[in-house]
N, C-alpha and C positions, 0 to 999 in steps of 0.2 A: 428483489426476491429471485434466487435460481430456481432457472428449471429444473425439475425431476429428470434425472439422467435413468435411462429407462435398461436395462440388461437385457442381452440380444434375445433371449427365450422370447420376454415382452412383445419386442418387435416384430419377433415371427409369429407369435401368436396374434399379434393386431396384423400383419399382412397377411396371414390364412383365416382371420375372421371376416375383412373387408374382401378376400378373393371370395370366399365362399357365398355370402352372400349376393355379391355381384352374378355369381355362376348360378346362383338359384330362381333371381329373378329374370335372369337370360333364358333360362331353362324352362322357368315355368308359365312366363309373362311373356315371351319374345312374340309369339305368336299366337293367332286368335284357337283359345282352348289347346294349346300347349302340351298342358299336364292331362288333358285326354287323351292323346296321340301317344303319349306313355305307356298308360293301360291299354290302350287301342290295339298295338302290336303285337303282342303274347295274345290278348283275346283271340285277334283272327287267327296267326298262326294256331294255336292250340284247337279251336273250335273247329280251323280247316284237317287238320290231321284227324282231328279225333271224329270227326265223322267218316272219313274214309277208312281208320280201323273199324269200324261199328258197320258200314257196310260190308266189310270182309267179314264180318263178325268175328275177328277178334275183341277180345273185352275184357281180356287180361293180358299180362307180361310179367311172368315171375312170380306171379301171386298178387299183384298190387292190381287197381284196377286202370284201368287204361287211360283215363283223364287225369286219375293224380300220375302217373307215368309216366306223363306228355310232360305234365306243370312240372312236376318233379325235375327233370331232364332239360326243360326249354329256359324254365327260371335260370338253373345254374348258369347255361349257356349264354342268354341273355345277360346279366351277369359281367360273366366273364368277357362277352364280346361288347357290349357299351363302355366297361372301364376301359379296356386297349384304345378302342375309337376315342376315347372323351380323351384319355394321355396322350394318343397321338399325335391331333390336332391341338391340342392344349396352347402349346409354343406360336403357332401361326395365330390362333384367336386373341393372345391376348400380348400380341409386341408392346402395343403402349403403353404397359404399365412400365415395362424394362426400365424408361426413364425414368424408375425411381428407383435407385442403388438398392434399396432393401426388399426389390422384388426379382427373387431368382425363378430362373426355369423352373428347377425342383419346386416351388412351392407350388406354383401352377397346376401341374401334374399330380400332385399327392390330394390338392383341395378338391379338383378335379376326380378325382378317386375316390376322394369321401363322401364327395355329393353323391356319386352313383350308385354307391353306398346306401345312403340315406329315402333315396328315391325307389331302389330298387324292392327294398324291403316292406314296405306300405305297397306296392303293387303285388308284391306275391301274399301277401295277407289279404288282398283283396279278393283276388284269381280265386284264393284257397273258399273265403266266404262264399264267393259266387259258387263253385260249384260246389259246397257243402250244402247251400240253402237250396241249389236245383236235384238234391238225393243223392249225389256222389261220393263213395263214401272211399278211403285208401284201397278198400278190399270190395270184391264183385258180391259178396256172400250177405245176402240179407238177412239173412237169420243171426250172425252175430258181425256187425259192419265194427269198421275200425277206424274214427273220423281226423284223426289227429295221428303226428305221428309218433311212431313208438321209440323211435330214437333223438330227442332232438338235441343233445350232443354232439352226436352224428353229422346232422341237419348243419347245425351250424359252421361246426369244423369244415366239411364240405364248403361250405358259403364263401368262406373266408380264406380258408385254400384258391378254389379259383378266382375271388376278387384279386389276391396278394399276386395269382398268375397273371389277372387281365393286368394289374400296374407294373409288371415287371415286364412283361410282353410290350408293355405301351412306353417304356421310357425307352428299352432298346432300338423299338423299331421308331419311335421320333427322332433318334441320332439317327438313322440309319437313314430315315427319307428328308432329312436336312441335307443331305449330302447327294442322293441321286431321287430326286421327286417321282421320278415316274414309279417309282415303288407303289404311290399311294393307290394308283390305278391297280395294280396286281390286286393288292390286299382286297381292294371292292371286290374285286372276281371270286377272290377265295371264299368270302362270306357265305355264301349259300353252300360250295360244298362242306366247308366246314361243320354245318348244321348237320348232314348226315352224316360221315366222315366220324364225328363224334359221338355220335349215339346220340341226341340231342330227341329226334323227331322218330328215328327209327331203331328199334329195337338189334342191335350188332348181335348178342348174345344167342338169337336165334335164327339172324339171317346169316351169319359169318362160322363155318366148321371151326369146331372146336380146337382142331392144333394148328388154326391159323389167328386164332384170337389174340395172341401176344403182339400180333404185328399193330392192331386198333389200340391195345393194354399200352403200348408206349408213348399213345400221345395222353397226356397228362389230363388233357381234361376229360377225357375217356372214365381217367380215376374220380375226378371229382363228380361228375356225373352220377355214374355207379353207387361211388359214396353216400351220394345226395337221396339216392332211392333209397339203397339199404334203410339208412336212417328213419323214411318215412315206413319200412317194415323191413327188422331184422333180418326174417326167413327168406327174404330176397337175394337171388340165387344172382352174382356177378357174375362178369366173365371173367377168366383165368388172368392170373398175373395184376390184378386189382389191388392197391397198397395205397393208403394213405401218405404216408412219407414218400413215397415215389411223388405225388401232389405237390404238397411241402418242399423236396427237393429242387422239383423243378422251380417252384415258385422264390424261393430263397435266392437261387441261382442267377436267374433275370434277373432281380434287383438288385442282386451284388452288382451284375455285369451293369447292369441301366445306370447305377449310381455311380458307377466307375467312370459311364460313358459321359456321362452329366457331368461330370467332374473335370473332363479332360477337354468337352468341348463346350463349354459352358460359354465361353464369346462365341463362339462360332452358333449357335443356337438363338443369341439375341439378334444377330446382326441381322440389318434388312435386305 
């Protein structure tokens, strides 16, 4: 009896269904309560910010009210900043599959992308219940609250923009610290300013004069962010030079180059 001779599609679909799982139960089981320390993250940050706007008594930004602002803003970010991390250790975490020819770098990185994917979106539907069931509504205005949000088109195209940035971001810069590691150190540093820097935690729109705003407008996830709010309410006022395809650009852009790079150092990537 011959075997079933299987077509490469097959193959890669059985080695990114055996990664993905593997990276799920790492992810969710590795550690005692795991999958709390998920949600755990965005809670604090978010509950730690949004109490010290509430203390300044601010309680809005743009119209929207100041908790969906946060989530709004910190979801994407988050987001965007787990996928680059999960691609760019990707290659170290999992050498030993190398030893099976039909396990490339690429796959690693993309399954890796998918899950954060998978993972990230049941937390922000959580975040969102939690603070709908504690009275928080998109909008400050009690007399006619707005629970959901009005764009979610919008919402998603956002979502998906900065995921397609965090894997493009995450396969250039894992060629880039296979070759001089101390990089990985920088990037830890950059984390937190990054968070404001992008708008994430603090409102740019109003702390940064207006014909200096293009200079924040050019980092891309500035856009995706912005985008992300709009979505949760139209009438929400961007800052200047704000463009969806300027998102997209970027994001397309990385991957060409990540895929390129993937391409070129593909041995050099497995080697120990």
């Amino acid at each position: 009896m011959t075997e079933k001779i299987r077509t490469p599609f097959e193959v890669t679909f059985a080695v990114w269904r055996a990664l993905f799982l593997r990276e799920a139960l790492d992810r969710l089981f590795e550690a005692r309560a795991a999958w709390f320390w998920l949600l755990l993250e965005p809670i604090i940050y978010i509950s730690l910010h949004a109490f010290g706007f509430e203390t300044l008594r601010i309680r809005q930004v743009g119209g929207i009210g100041i908790n969906m602002w946060i989530i709004a803003g910190f979801i994407g970010f988050l987001l965007w900043r787990r996928t680059w991390t999960q691609v760019l250790h990707g290659v170290d975490s999992n050498k030993a599959f190398f030893a099976y020819r039909q396990v490339k770098p690429f796959d690693v990185a993309i399954v890796r992308a998918v899950l954060e994917l998978f993972l990230m979106v049941p937390v922000a539907i959580v975040l969102m219940c939690i603070v709908i069931a504690t009275g928080h509504a998109i909008t400050p205005d009690l007399l006619n609250p707005v629970w959901l949000p009005q764009d979610p088109l919008m919402v998603m195209a956002s979502v998906i923009g900065l995921w397609l940035l965090g894997l493009g971001f995450g396969l250039a810069t894992s060629v880039a610290m296979r070759f001089v590691r101390e990089l990985d150190h920088i990037f830890k540093i950059i984390y937190l300013p990054l968070y404001y820097i992008s708008g994430a935690l603090l409102p740019l729109s109003i702390l940064v004069p207006e014909p200096y705003q293009y200079i924040f407008a050019a980092n891309p996830i500035v856009n995706g962010l912005e985008l992300m709010r709009q979505g949760f309410m139209p009438s929400y006022r961007t800052m200047e030079g704000i463009r969806l395809g300027y998102l997209y650009a970027w994001a397309l852009g990385l991957n060409l180059l990540g895929l390129a790079l993937y391409r070129r150092f593909s041995k050099k990537l497995v080697m120990r």
